[in-house]
DRENGUMAR-325165 format. One record per residue: x, y, z of N, C-alpha, C, O, CB in turn; residue in three letters. Coordinates in pm, whole numbers, plus 50000, padded with zeros to 5 digits. Glycine has a CB too. Layout:
XYZXYZXYZXYZXYZALA
...
//
This chain:
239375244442929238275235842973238435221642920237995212642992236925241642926UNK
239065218242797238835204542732239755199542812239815187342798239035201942572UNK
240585204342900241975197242929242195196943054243085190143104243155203242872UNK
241085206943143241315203643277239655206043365239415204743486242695214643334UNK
238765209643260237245208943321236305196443322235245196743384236455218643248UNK
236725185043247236075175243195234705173743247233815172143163236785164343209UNK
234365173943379232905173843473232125183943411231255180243332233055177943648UNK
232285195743430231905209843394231205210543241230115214743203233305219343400UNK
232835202043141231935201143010230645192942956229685195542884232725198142928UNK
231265178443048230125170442997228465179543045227505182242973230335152743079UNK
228645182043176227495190643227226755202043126225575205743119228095198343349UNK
227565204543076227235218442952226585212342838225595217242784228775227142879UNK
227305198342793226855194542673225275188842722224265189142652227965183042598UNK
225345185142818223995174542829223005185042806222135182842722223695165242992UNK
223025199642889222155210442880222125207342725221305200042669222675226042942UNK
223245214642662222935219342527222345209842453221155212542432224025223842458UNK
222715199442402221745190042346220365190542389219475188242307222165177542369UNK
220085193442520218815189742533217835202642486216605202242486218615184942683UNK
218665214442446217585224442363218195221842217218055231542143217615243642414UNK
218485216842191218855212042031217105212941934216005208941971219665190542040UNK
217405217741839215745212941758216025207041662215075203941590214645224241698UNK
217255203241622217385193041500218565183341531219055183841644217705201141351UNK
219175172441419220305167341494221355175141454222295175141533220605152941476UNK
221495183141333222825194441265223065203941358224015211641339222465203741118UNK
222035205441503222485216841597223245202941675224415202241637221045228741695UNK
223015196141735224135188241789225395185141733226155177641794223735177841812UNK
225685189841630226425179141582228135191041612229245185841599225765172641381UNK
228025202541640229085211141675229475207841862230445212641920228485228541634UNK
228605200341914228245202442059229135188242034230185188642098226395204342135UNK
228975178641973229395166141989230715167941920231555159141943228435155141934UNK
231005176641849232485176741823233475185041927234705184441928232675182641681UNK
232675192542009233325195642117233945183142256234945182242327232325205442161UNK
232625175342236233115161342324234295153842247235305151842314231725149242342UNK
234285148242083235505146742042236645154242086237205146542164235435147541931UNK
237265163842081238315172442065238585171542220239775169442241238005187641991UNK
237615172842372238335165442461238555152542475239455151042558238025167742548UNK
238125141042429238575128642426240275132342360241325127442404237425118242326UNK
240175139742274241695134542219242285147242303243315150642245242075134042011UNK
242105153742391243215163142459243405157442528244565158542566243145175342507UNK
242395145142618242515137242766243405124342707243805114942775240715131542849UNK
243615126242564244475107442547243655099442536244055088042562245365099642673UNK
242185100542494241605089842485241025092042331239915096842306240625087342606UNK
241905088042243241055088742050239955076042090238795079042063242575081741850UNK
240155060442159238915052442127238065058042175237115057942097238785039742162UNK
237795064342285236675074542330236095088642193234985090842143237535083242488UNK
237185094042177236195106542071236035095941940235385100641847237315125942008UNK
236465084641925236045075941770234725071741839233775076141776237265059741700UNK
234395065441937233135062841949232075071141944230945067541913233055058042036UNK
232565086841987231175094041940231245097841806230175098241745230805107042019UNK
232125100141756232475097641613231185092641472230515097041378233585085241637UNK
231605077741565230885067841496229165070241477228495070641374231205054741577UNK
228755071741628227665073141662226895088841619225695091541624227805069741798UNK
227805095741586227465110041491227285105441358226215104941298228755122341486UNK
228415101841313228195097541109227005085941097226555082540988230075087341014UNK
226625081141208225045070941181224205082141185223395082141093224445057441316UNK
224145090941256223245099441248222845106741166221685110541147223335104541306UNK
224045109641097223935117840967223885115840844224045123540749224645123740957UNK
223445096640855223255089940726224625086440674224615084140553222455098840624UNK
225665085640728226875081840683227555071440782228415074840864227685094140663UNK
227215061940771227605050840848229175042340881229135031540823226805042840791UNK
229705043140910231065034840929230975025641046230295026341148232345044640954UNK
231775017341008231695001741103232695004641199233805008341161232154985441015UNK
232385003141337233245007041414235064998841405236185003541420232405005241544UNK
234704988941383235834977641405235724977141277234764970641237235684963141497UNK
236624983441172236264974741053236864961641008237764959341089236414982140951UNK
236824952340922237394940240855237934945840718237514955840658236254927940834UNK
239134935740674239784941040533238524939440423238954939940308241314930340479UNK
237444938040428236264930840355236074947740332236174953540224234874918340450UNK
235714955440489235214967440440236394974640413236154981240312234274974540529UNK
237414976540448238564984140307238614981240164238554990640085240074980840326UNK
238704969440125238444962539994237174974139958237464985239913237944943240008UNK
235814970239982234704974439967234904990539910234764995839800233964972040099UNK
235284995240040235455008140042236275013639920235875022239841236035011240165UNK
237535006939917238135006839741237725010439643238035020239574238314997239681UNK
236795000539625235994999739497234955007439542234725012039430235544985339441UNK
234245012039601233165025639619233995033539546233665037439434232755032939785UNK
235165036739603235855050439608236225050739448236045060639377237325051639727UNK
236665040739412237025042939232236105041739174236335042939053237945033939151UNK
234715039139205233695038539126232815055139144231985060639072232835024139173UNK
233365058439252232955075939257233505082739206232935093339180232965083239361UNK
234825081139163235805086539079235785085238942235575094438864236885082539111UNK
235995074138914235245070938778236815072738693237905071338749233665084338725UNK
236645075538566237905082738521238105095938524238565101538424238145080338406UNK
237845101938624238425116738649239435118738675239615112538780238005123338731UNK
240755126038635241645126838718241615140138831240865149738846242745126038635UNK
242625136038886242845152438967242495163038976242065168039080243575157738960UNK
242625169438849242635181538754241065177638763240485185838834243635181638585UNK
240385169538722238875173138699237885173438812236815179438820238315163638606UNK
238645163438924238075165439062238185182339114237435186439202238995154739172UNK
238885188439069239245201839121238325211039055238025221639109240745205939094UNK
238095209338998236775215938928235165212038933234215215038861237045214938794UNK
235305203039063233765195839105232785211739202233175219739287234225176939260UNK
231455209939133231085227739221231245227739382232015219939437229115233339201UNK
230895232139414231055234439574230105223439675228895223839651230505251639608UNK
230435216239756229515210139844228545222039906228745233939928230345202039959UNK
227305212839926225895224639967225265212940084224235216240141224355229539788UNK
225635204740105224485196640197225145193640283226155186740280223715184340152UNK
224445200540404224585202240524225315190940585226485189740622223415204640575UNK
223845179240586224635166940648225855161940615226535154040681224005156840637UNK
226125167440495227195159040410228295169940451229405167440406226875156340218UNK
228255173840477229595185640501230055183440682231185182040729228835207140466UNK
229035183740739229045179540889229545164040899230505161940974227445181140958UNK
229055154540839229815144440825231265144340794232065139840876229285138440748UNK
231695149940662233105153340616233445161140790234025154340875233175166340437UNK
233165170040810234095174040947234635167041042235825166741074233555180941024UNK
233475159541100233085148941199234495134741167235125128541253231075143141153UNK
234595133741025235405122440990236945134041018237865130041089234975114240798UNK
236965142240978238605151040950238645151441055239625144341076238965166040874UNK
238315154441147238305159241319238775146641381239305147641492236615164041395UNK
238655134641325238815118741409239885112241335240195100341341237315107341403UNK
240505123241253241135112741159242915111841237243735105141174241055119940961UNK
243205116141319244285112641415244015099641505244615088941516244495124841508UNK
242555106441582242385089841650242655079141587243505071041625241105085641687UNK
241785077741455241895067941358243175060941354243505049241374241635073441237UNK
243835072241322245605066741275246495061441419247175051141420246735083641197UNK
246355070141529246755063441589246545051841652247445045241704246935068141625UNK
244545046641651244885031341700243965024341650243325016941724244945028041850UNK
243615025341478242775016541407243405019941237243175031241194240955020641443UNK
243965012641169244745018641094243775017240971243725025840883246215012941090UNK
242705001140970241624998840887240915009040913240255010440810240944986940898UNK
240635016740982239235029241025239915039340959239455047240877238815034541216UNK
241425037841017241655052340901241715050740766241635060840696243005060040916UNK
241825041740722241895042940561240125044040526239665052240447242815026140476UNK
239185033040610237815037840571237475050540565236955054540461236965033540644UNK
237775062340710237245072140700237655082940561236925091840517237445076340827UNK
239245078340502240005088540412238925081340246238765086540136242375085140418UNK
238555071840286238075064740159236365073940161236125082540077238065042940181UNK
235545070840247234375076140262234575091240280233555097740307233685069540369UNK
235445096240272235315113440267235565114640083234835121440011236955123940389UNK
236505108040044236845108839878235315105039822234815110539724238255095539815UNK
234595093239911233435089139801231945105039794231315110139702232545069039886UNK
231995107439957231325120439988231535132439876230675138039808231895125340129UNK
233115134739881233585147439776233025143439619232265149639544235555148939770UNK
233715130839602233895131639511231935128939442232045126839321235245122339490UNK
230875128639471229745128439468229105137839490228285140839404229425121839517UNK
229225146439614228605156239647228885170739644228045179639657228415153439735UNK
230495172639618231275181539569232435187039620232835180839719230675189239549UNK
233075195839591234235202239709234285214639790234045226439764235435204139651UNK
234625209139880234895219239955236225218640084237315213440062233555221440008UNK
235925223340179237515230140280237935215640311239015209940297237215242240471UNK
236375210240370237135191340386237665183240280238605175440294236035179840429UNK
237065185240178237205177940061238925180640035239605172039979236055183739933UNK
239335189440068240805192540017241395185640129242465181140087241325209239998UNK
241215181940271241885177140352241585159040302242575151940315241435183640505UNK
240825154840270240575145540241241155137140133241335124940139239685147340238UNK
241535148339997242455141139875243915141139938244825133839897242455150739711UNK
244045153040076245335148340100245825137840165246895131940149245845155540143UNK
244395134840286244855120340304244575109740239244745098440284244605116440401UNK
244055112840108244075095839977245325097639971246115088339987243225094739782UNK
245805114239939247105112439859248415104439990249465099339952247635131739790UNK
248065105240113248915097940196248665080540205249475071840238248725104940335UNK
247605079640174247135067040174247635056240093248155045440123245995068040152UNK
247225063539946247895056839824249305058439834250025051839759247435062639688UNK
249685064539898251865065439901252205054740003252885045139968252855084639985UNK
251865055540099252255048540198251445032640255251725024840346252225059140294UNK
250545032640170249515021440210249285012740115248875001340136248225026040247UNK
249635019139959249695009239852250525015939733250235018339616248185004839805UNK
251535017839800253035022439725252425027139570252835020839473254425006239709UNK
251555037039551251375045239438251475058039457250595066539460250285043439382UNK
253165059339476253135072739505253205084939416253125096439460253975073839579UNK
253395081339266252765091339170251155096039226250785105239298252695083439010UNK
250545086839166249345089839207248995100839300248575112239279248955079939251UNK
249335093039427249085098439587249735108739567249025118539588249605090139724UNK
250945111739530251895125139494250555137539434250305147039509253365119939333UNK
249945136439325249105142639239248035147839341247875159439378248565132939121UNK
247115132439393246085140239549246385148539621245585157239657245775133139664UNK
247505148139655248415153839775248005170339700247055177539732250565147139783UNK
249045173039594248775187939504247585192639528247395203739578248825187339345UNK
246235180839476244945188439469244305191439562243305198539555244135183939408UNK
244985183939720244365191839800244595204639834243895211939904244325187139883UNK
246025207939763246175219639802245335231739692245095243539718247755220639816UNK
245095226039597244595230539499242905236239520242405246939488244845219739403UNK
242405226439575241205225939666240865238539769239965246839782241395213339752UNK
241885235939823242225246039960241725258539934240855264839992243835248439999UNK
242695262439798242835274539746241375285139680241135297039662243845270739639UNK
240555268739660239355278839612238105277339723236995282539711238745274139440UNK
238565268939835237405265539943238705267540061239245257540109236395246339929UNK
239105280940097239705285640214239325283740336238165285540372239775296240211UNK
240205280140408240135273440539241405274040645242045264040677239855259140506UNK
241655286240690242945287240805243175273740850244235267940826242625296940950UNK
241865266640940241845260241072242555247641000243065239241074240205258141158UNK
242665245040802242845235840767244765234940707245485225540674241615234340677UNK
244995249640716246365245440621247515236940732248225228140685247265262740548UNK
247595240640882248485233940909248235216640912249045207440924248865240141023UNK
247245216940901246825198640950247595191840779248365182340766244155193940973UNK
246895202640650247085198940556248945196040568249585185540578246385208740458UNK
249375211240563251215209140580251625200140641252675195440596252015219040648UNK
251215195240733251535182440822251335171240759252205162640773250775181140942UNK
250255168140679249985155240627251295155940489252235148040473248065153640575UNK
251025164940427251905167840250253745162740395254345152540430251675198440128UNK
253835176640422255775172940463255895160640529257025155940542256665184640587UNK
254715153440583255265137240682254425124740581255275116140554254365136440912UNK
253855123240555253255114340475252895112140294252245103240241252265115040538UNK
253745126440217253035123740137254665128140028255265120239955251375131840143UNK
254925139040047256255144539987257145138040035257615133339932256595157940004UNK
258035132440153258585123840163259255110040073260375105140082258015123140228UNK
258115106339986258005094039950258195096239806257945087839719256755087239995UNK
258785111139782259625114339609260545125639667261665127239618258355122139441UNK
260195131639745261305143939772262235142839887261655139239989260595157439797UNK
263415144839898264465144940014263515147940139262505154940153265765157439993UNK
264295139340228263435141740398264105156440444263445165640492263985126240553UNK
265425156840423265695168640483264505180340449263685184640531267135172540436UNK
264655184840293263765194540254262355194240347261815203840404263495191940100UNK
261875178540344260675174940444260205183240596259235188640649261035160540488UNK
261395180340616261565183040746261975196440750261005201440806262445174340811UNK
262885207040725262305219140670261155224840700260715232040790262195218240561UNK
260815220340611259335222840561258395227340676257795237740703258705209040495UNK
258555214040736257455212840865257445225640958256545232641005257875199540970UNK
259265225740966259305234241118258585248441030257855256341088261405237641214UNK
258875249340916258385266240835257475267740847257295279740869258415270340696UNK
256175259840849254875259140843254325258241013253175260341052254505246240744UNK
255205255541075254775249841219254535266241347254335264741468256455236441282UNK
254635277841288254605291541364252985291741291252155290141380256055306641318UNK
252315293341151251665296441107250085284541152248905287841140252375298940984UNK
250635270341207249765262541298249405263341372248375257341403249835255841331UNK
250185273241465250065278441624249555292141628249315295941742251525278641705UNK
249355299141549249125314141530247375307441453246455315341474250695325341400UNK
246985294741374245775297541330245035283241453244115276141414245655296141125UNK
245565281841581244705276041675245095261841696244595256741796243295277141634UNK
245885254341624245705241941574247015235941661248055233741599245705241041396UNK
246975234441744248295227241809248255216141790249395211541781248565227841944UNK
247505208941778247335193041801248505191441679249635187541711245445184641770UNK
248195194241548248765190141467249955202841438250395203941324247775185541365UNK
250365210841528251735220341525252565210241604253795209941608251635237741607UNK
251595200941675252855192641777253425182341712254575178341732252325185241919UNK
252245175841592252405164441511253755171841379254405164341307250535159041440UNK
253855181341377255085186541278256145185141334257085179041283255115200341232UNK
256165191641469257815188841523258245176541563259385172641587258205196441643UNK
257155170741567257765154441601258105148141473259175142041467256605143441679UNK
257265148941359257965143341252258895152241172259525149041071257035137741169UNK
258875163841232260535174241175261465163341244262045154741178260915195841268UNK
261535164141348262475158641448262695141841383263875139241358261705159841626UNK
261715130641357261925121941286263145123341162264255118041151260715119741251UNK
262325133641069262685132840950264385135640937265145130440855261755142340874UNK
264725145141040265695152741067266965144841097268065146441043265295161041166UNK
266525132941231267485119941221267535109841106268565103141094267185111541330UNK
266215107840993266695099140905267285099440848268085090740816266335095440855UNK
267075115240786268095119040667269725125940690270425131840607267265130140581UNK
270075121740871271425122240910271495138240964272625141741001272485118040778UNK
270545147140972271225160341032272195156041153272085147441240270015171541093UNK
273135165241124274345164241283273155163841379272015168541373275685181741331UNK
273775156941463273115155841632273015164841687271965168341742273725149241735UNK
274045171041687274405185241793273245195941726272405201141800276445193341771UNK
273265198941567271875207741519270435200041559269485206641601271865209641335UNK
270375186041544269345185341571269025191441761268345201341790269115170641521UNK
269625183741845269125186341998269095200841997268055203842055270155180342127UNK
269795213241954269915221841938268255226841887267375231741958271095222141870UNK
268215224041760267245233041743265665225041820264685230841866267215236641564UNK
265875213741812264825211541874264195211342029263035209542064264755203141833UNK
265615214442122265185220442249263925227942267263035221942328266105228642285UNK
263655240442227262725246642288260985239642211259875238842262263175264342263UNK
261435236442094259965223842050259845220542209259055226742280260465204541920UNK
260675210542256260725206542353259845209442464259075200542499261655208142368UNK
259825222042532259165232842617258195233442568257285236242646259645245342633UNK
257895231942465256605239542405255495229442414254375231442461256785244842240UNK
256015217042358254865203242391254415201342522253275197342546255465188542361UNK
255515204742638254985199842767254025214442767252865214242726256305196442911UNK
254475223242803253725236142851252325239842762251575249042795254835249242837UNK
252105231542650250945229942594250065217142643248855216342626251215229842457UNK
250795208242699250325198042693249565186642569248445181542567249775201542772UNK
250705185742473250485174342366250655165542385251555160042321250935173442273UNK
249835157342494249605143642525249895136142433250605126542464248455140742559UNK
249575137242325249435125642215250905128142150251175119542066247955127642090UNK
251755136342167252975138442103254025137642193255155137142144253015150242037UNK
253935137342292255055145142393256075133042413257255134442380254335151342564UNK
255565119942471256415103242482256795102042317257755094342315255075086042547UNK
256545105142207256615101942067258105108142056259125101542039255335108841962UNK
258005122242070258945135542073260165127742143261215124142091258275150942173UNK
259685125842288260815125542384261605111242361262805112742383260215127142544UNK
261355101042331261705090342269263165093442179264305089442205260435086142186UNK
262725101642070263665106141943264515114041992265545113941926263025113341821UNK
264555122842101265085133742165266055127042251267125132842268264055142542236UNK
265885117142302266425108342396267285097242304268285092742359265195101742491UNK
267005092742176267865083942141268915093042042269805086341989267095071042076UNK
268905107042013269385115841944270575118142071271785118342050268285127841890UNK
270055119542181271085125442324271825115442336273015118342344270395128842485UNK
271545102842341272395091042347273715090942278274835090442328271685080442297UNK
273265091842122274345090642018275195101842002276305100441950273805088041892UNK
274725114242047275335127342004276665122242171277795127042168273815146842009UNK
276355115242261276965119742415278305109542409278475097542430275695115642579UNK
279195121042368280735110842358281525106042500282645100942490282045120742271UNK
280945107942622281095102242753280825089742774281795082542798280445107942836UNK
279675084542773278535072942713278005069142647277375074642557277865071042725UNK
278115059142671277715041742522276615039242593276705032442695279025022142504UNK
275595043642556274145040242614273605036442509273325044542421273275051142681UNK
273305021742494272775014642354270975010342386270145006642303273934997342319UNK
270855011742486269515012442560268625029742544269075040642576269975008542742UNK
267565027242497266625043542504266055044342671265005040942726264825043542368UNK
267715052642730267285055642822267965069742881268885073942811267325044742890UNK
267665077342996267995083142970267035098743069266075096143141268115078342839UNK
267445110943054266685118143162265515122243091264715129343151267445130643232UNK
265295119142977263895126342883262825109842940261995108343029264345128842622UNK
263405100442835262765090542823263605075542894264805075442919262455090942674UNK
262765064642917263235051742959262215044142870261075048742870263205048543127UNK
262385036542818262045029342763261425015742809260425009842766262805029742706UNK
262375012242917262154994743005261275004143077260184998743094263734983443119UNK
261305014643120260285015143259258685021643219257795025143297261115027243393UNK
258695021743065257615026743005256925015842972255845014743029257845035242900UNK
257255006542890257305000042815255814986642861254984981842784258894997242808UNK
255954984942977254904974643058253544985743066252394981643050255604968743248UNK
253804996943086252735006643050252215005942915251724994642907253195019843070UNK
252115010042840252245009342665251464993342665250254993142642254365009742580UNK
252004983842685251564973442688250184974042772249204974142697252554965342729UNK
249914974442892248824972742984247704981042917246544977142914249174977443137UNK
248164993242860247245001342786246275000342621245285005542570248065011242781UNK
247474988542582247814986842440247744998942370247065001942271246984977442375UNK
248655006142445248965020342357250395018942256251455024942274249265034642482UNK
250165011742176251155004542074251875017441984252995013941949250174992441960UNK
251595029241943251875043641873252995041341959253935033941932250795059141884UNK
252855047842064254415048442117255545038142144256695041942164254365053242230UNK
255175024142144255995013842141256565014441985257735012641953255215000242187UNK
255695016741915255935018341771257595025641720258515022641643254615028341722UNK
257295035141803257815049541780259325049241862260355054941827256605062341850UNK
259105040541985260105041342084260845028142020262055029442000259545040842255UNK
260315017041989261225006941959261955009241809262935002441778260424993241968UNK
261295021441700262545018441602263635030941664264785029741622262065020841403UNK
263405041841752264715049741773265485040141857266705041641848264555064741848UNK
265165032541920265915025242030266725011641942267905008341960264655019442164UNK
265785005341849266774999141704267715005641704268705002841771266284999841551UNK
267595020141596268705027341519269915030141642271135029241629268045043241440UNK
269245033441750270575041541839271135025041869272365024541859270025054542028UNK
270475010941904271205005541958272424996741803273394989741831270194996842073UNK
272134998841705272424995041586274105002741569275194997341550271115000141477UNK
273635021141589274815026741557275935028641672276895036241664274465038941500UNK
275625020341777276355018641899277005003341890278064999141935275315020842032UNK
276074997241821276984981941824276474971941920276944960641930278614983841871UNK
275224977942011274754959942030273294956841927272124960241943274164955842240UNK
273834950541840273304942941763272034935241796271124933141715274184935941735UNK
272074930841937271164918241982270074929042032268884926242047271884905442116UNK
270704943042059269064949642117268674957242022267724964442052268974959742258UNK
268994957941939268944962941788267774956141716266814962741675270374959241704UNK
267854942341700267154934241644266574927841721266254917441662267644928141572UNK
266094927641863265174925141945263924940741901262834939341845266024923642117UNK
264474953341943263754961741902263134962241760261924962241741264354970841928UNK
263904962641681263324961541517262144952141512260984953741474264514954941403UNK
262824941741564261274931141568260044935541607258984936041545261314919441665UNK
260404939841750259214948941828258354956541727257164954441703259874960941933UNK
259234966641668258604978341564258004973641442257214979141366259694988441512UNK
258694958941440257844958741292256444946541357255694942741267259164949941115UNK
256174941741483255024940241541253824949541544252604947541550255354938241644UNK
254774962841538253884969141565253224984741441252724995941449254424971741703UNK
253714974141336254164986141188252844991941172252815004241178254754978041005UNK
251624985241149250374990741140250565004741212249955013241147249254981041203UNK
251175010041320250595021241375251335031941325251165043741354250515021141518UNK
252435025941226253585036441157252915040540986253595042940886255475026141141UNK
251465040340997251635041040820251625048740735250885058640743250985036340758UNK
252535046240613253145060540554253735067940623253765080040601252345069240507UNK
254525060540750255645070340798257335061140713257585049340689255585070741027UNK
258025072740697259245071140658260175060840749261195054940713259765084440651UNK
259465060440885259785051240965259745038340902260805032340923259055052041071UNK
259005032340837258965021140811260015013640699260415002240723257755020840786UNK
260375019640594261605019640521262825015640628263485005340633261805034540450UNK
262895027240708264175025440796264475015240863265635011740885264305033440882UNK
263175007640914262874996741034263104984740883263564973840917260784998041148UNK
263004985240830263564970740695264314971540643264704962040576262964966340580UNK
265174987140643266644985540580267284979540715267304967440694267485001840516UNK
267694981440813268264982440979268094970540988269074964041022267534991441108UNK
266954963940964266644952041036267234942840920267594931640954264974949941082UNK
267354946640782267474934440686268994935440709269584925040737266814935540510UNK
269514944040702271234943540725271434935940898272534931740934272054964440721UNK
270744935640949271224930041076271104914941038272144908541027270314934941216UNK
269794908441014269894896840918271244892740819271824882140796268774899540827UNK
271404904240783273004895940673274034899140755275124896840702273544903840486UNK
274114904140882275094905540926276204895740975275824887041053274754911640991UNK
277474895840942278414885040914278434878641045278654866641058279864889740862UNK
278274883941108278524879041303277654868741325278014858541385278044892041441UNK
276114870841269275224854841276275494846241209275254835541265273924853741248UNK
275994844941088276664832240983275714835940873275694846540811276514812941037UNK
275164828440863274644825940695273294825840725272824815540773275134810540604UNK
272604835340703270614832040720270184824540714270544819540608269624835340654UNK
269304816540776268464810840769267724808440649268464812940561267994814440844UNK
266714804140597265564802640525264704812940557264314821940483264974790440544UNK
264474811140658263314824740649263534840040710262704848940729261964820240733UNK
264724839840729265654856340746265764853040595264554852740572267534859240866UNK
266324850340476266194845840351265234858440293265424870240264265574829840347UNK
264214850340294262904852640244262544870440336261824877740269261704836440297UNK
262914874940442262584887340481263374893340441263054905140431262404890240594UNK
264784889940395265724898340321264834901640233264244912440234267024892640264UNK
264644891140135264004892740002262714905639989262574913939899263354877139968UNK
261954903840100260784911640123261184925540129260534934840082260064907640246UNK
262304926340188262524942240213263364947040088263494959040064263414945840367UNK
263744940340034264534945439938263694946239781263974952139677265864935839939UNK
262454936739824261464942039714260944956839766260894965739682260084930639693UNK
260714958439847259834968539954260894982239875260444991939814260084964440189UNK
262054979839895263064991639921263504990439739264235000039712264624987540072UNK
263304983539644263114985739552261934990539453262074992339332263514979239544UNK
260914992139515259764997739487259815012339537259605020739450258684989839543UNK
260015016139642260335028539699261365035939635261115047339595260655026939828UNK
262835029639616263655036239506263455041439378264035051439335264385029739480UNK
262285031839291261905038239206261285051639189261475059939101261425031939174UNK
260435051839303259595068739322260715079539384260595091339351258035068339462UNK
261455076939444262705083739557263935081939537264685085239629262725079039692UNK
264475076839423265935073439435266515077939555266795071339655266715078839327UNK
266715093039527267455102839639267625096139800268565095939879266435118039654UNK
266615092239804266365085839975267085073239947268235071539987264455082340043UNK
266265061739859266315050339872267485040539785267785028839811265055048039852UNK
268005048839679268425037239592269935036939629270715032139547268115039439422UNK
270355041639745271945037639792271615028939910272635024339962273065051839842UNK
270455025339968270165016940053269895003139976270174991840016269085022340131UNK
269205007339843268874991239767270154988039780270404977539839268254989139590UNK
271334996739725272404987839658273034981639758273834972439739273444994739572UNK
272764985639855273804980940031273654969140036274374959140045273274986340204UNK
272074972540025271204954140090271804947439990272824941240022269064950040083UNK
271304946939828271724941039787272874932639776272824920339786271494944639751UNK
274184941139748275594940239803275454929139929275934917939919276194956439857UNK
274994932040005275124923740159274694911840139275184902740205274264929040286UNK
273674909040044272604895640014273774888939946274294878939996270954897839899UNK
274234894739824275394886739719276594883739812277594878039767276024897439575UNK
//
């Protein structure tokens, strides 16, 4: 019904609301209208009822937010925290209030829209669920919630000890406020956003596909689709052969269309398509194009839509493949693209890659001698990629020494 009744449902909901006797009986009816907004491809649609639910329930968020209300939100959030660590948040009693628990849902349920096309909304909503928990107590959301601080703080303000520690307690959380509908969303956030950023991607990626039968068996596809796409990411960063990757990830393949993961499927096929490129010793196709995906003929779409996630997504595989093929000039036309459009990558491992790729194309001997301000973006990424080495060597600190090397 969410995916091919849309008339039928809205018709149902209007009934049901209208025998509602409080607003906590609506508020399951209106998360049913969310969950088709994001099966139909439309997250600004289920964020707007979103919004208009958490006013209701005394928990307010600004639709559009400003860095004023992230800042803000900051300091709420460490002032709810206080000096507790981890360990003592995990021992907070159980959440009991209604509204406040229906709110926490209402925010976990939107928190994909969020990410994919408001990146300030998502850090508000991960901030206002920590200030909720951490005040009102824990429970099944509350554990999904330290895991996305713990993605937040790794990937959004490079404290990835920290964020490393959240990440644990949500699982820690989990364990004493059980929740099926919650472990794969959780596994998804820990193997793509949060473990990554101290532990090998391969293991990462692993990870995902292990957890990704037990997502689909407890209902949750949305985010079983969001694993194989960042298996499949993780899988090219950290160099798996080509031939294993297309291999094992074929029947993923089948499985996104015949489910229909709108929100994953152009993400998937993108990586799948610049993986087929490089693996195909017939053709030098330095362009993401190809029988999965095209890129030029997508691309004015994406734009007209400002559906920027997948330009995101399509312009750094179409970098890397056109990088390890040798045209250079569509290499760093794309990189540019991707890092236009970095906000929609955050705390993905993607973003490291798109400033090592792009800063070596900058020192690359074929343009002459940098500029001043290729200079200064060297410099940026190589602070970037020296901050990251410290938490990750394993990943990062043979990439510092490259750049470096290349700068001297």
């Amino acid at each position: 019904m969410l995916c091919e009744r849309g008339d039928e449902l809205d018709a149902l909901v209007e009934r049901v609301l209208a025998h509602a006797r409080e607003y906590l009986d609506k508020v399951p009816v209106h998360k049913s209208r969310i969950q088709a907004r994001i099966a139909w491809r439309d997250p600004e649609g289920a964020l707007d009822i979103a919004i208009e639910v958490l006013e209701n329930l005394g928990t307010p968020v600004p639709r559009r937010p400003k860095k004023r209300h992230v800042l803000l939100g900051l300091l709420r959030t460490r002032r709810a925290i206080g000096r507790r660590k981890p360990a003592d948040l995990a021992r907070l009693p159980a959440m009991t209030d209604r509204s406040m628990l229906a709110a926490m849902d209402v925010m976990r349920s939107n928190a994909s829209s969020a990410y994919f096309t408001d990146a300030d909304l998502f850090v508000l909503l991960i901030l206002k669920q920590v200030q909720l928990a951490a005040t009102h107590g824990n429970s099944s959301f509350a554990a999904n919630a330290y895991e996305l601080y713990g993605m937040m703080l790794c990937g959004g303000f490079w404290d990835c000890d920290t964020g490393y520690g959240f990440g644990r307690l949500g699982f820690e959380v989990l364990e004493r406020h059980p929740a099926a509908n919650l472990a794969g969303k959780m596994a998804m956030i820990w193997g793509t956003f949060v473990a990554p950023w101290k532990d090998p991607a391969r293991a990462c990626a692993e990870g995902l596909l292990e957890r990704w039968r037990g997502a689909v068996d407890g209902g949750d596809l949305e985010y079983a689709a969001y694993m194989v796409l960042q298996s499949l990411n993780l899988a090219i960063l950290s160099g798996m052969p080509l031939g294993e990757v297309l291999g094992r990830f074929h029947d993923y393949s089948g499985w996104l269309h015949d489910t229909s993961q709108l929100m994953s499927i152009d993400l998937f096929d993108s990586w799948m398509q610049c993986a087929a490129n490089l693996a195909d010793p017939e053709r030098v196709i330095p362009a993401l194009r190809g029988e999965r995906f095209d890129l030029e003929a997508r691309l004015p779409g994406y734009v007209e839509a400002d559906d920027r996630m997948p330009i995101a997504y399509a312009s750094v595989a179409e970098g890397l493949l056109a990088y390890f093929l040798g045209d250079r000039r569509r290499a760093l036309a794309s990189l540019e693209r991707a890092i236009a459009h970095e906000d929609r990558l955050f705390s993905s491992l993607l973003i490291p890659a798109i400033h090592f790729y792009h800063a070596l194309l900058l020192l690359s001997p074929e343009r002459g001698r940098p500029d001043r301000r290729a200079r200064r973006r060297v410099a940026r990424s190589i602070r970037r990629m020296r901050r990251w080495a410290r938490f990750n060597p394993g990943t990062f600190a043979h990439k510092l020494a490259l750049l470096e090397a290349e700068r001297a």
